[in-house]
VMD Tcl script that draws the C-alpha trace (Angstrom):
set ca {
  {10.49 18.06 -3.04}
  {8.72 16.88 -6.02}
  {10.22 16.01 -9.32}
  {8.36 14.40 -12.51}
  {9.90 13.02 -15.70}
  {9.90 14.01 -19.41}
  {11.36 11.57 -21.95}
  {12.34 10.94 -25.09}
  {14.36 14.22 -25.77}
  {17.69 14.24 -27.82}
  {18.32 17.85 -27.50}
  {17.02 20.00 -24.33}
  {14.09 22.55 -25.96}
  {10.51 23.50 -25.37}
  {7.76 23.75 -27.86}
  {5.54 26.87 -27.17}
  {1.68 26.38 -27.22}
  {1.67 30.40 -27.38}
  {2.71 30.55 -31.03}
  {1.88 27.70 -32.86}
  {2.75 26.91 -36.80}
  {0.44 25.60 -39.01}
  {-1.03 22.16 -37.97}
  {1.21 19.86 -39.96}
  {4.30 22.73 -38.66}
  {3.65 21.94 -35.13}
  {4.78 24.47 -32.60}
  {7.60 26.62 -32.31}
  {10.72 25.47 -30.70}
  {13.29 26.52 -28.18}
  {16.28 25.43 -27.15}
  {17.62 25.07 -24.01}
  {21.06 23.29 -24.85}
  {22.93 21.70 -27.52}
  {26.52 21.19 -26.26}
  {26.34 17.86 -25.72}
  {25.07 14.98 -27.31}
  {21.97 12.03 -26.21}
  {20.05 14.21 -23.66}
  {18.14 10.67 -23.14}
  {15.02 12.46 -21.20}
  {15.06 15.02 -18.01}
  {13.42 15.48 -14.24}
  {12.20 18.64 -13.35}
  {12.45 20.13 -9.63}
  {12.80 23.77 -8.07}
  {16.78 23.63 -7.66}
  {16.80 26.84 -6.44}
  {14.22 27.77 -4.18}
  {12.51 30.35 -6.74}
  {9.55 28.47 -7.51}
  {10.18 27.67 -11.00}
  {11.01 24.24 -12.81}
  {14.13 23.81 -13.25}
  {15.88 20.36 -15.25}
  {18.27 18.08 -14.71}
  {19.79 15.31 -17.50}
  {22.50 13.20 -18.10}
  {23.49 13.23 -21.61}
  {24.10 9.65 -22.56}
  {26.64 9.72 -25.41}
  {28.10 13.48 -24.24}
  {28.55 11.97 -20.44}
  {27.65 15.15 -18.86}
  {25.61 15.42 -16.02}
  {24.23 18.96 -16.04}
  {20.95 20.97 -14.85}
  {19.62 23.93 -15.90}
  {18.20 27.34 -13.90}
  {15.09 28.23 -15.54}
  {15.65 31.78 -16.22}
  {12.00 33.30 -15.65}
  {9.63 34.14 -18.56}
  {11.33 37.13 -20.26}
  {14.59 35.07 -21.10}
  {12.57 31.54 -21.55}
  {13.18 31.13 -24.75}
  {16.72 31.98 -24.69}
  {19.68 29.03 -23.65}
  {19.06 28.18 -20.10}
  {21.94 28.91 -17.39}
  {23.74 25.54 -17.23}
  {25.90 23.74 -14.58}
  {27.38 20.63 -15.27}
  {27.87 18.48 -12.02}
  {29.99 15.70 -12.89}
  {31.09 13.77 -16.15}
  {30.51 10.06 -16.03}
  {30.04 7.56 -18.78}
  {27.28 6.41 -20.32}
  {24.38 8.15 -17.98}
  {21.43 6.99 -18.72}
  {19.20 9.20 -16.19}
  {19.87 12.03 -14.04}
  {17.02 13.20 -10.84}
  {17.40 15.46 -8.09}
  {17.81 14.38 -4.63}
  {17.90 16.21 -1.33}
  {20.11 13.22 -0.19}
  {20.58 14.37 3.65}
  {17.71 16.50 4.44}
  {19.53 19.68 4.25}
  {17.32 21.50 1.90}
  {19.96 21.68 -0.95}
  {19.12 19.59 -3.51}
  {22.17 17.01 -4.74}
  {22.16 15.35 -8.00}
  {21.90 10.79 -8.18}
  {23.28 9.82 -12.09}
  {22.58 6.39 -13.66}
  {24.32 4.73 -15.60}
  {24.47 1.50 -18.24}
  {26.59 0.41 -20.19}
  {30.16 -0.72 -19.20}
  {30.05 1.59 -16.33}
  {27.12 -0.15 -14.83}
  {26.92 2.20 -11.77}
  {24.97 4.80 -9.95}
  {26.72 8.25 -8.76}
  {26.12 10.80 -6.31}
  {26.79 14.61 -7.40}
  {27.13 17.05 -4.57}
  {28.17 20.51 -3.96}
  {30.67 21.90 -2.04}
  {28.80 25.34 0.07}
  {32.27 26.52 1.00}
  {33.83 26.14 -2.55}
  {30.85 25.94 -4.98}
  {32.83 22.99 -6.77}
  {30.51 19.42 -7.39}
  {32.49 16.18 -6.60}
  {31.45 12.75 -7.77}
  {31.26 9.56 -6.05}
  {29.77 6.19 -6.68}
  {27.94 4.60 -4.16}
  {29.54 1.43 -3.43}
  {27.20 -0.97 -3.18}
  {25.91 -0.73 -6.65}
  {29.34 0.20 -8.15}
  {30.00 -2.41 -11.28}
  {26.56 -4.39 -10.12}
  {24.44 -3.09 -12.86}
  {23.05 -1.69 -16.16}
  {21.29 1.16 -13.99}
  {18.42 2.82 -15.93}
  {16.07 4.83 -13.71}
  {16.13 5.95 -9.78}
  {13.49 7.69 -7.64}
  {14.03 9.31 -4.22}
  {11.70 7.72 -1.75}
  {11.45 7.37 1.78}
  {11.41 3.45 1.53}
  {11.43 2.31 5.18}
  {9.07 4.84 6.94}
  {12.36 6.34 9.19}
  {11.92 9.68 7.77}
  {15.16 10.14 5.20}
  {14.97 10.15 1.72}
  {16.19 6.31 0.26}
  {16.53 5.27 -3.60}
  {14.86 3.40 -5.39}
  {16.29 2.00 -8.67}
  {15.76 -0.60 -11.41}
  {18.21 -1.96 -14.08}
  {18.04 -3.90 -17.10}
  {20.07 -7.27 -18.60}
  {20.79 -10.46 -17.35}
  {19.56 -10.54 -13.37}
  {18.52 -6.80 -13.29}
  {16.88 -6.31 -9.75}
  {14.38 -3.60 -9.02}
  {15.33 -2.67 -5.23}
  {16.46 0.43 -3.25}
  {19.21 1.62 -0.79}
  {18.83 3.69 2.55}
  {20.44 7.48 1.53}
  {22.27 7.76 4.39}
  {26.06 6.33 5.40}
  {26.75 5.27 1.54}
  {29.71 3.10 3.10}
  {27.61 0.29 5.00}
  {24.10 0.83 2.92}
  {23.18 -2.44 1.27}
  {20.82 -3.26 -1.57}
  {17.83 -4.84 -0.87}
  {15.82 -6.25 -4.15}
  {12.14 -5.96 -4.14}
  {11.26 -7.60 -7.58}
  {13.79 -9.51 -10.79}
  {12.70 -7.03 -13.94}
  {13.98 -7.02 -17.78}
  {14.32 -3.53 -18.75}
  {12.88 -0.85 -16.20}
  {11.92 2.35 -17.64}
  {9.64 4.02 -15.28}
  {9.52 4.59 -11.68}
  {7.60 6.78 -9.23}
  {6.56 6.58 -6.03}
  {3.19 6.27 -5.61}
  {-0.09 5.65 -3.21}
  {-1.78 3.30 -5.05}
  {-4.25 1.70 -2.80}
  {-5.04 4.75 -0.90}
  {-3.54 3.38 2.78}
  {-1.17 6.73 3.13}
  {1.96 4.17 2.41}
  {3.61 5.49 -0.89}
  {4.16 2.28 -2.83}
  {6.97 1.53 -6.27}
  {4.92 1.88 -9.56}
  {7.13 0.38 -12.78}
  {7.04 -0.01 -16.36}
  {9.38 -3.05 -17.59}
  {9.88 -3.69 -21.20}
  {11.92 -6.91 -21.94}
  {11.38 -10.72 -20.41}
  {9.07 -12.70 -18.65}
  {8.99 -10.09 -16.29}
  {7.83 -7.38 -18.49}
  {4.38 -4.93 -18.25}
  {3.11 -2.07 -16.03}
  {3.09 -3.23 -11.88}
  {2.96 -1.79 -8.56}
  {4.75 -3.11 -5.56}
  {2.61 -2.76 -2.22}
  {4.49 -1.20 1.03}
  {4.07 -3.48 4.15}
  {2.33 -2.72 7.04}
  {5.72 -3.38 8.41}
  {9.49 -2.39 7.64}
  {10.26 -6.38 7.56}
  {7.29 -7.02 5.54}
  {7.35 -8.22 1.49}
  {6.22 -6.00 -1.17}
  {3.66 -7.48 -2.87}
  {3.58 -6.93 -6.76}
  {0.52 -6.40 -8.73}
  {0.35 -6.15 -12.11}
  {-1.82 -3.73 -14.19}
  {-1.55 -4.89 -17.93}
  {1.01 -4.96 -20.64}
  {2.44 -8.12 -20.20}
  {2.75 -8.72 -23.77}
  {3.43 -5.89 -25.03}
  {7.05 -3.72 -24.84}
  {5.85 -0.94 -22.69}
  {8.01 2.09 -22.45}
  {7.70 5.10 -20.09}
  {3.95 5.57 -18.28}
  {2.29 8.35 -16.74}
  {-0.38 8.86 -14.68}
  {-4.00 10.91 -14.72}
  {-7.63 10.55 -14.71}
  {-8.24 10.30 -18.33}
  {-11.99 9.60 -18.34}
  {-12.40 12.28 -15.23}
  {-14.65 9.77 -13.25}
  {-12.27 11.23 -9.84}
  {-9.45 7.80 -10.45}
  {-5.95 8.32 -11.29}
  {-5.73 6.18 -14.49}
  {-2.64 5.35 -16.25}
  {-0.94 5.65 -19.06}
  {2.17 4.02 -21.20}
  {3.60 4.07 -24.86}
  {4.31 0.92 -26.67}
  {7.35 0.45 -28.67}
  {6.45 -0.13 -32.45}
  {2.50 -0.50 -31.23}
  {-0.13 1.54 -29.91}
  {-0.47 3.63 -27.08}
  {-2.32 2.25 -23.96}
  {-4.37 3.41 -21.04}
  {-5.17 1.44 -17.92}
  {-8.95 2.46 -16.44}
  {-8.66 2.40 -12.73}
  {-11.98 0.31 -11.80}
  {-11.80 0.48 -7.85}
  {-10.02 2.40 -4.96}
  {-7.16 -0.54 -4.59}
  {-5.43 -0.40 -7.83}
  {-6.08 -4.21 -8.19}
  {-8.11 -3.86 -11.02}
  {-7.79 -1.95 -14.12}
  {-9.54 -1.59 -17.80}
  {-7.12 -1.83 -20.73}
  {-8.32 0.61 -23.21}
  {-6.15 1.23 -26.94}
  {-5.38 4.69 -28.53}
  {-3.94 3.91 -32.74}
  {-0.96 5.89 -33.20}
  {-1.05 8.56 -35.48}
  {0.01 7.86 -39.39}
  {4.00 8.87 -39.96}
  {4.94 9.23 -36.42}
  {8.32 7.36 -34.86}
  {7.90 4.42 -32.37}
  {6.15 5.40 -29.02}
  {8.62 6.11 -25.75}
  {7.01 7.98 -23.88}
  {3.42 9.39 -22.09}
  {2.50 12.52 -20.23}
  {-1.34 12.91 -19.27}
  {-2.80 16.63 -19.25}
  {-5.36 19.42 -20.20}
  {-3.96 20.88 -23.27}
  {-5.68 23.16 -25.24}
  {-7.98 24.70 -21.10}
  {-10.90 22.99 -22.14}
  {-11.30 20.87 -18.88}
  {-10.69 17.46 -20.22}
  {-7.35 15.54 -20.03}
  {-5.45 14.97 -23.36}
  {-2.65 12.59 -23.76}
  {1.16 13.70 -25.13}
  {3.23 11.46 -26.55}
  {6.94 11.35 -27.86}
  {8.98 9.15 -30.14}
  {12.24 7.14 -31.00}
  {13.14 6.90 -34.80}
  {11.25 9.40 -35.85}
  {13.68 10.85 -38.51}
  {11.31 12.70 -40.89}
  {8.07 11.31 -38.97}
  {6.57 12.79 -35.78}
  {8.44 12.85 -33.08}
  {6.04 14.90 -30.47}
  {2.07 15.28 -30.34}
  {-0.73 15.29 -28.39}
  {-4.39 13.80 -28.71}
  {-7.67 14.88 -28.01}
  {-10.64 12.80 -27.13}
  {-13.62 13.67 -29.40}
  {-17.03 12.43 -29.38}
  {-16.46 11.42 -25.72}
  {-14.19 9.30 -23.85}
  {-17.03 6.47 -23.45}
  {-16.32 5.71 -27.50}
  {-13.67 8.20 -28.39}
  {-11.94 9.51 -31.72}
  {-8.69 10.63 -30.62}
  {-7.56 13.94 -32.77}
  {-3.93 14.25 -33.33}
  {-2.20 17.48 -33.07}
  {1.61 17.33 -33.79}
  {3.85 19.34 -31.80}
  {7.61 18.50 -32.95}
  {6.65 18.44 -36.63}
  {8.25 16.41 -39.23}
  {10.67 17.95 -40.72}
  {13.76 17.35 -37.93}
  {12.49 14.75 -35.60}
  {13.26 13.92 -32.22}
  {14.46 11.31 -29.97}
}
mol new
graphics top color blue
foreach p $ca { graphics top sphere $p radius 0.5 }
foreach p [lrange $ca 0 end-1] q [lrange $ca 1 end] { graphics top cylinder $p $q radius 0.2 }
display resetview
């Protein structure tokens, strides 16, 4: 199973390359729901078995947790088929999970505020009906922002991986299996985790915990290295950021020289991008990309070819972008040795986005 992340969006649509407006317009837009309210960002996995992406969400102020059937191209641009798995409060992020192997996909929900807890969403086969259930050991323990299915201990079954944020927010993970006796074990203190994906990042065949943290004297991007062992520490490394308030990252080779580089939005600063420089992720270049004139605050970072012309471009979306740019993407010109990066906008100005 693979999922990947898109953030930053406050209702669920798609902007179609296809038909584009004029420049300053941006492109046009679809929506795929608007029921609820604080769609905070959504994972994307093939729920169904039909090949297509399909999205998951938790809307954060609505409390629905819901996904969505994508309905094939000739009803695209029409409201998505929606099921709603569970109503919790305050969800903050939603993923899919095959949680026992089974080849169904179940649904993991996290969740700040007061509720400070992390739920598991599964379907009944016999009935079709979803239940809810919190998994104990991180019931009431934290404000729970983002979670990543992982196999964590090398025994086979999918685990989770999740980070928090406030006061002694832990970065750790929980075996999938037997909810009742599973136990947290923390890999690394953190401020304000946004990102998470599991990751090889020195090339060993071990898939090792890549984060973004935002607040406190923990904050920037870093990696956490899998032991040779399952009793082993996970080493952190640290990429770059460290002073800034890095949001959600993404990874790509920007500069095509064959390296997965990476990628993060700043909040109220400039986007940056982290040159891989050898095979062991232990050293990177920072490299700064100025944010576009009346655009919101940066959240979040997706890296891919664009427009077909072979070279990666860099998306980005926005918080408080009421009347700004909320969604664009920029192009590289004149090289990526000394580049000009050409903004395109994508969400326009007129509505803005979250």
């Amino acid at each position: 199973m693979r999922t990947t992340s898109i953030a930053g969006c406050f209702l669920l649509f798609v902007w179609s390359l296809a038909a584009p407006l004029s420049a300053q317009e941006g492109w046009k837009r679809w929506t795929i729901d608007n029921t609820s309210r604080g769609a905070d960002g959504i994972r994307v996995a093939d729920f169904n078995g039909d090949g297509r992406p399909d999205l998951v969400t938790g809307w954060e102020e609505g409390g629905q947790v819901a996904f969505y059937l994508h309905p094939g191209p000739k009803a695209v641009k029409h409201l998505w088929p929606k099921t709603v798995v569970g109503n919790v409060k305050s969800p903050e992020d939603a993923v899919f999970v095959d949680i026992n192997g089974d080849g169904q996909l179940e649904v993991l929900s996290c969740c700040e505020g007061k509720n400070r807890s992390i739920f598991l969403h599964q379907r009944n086969d016999a009935t079709g009906e979803w239940s809810t259930s919190a998994i104990p050991s991180l019931q009431n323990k934290a404000m729970w922002m983002f979670a990543v299915p992982m196999d964590v201990n090398d025994d086979g079954k999918i685990d989770i991986v999740a980070g928090a944020k406030g006061t002694g927010a832990e970065l750790g993970w929980i075996e999938g299996t037997n909810w009742a006796e599973s136990k947290w074990h923390t890999l690394s203190p953190v401020g304000w985790v946004m990102s998470i994906e599991a990751v090889d990042m020195n090339g060993d065949g071990h898939l090792d915990i890549l984060f973004s943290d935002r607040k406190g004297n923990h904050r920037g991007i870093h990696w956490l290295e899998h032991p040779e062992s399952t009793t082993g520490d996970w080493i952190k490394h640290t990429v770059g950021g460290t002073n800034l308030e890095v949001m959600f990252l993404s990874q790509g080779d920007i500069n095509h020289d064959g390296k997965s580089d990476l990628a993060c939005a700043v909040k109220g600063a400039d986007i940056q991008w982290f040159e891989r420089v050898d095979d062991n992720g232990l050293k990177w270049q920072p490299h700064e990309i100025n944010m576009p004139a009346n655009t919101g605050s940066g959240k979040g970072v997706a890296i891919g070819d664009i427009d077909g012309d072979g070279q990666n471009d860099i998306v980005f979306t926005c918080e408080h972008s009421e009347q700004k740019h909320g969604a664009g993407w920029l192009k590289a010109v004149n090289g990526i040795d000394s580049p000009t990066w050409e903004f395109h906008p994508i969400s326009g100005s007129a509505e803005g986005i979250k």
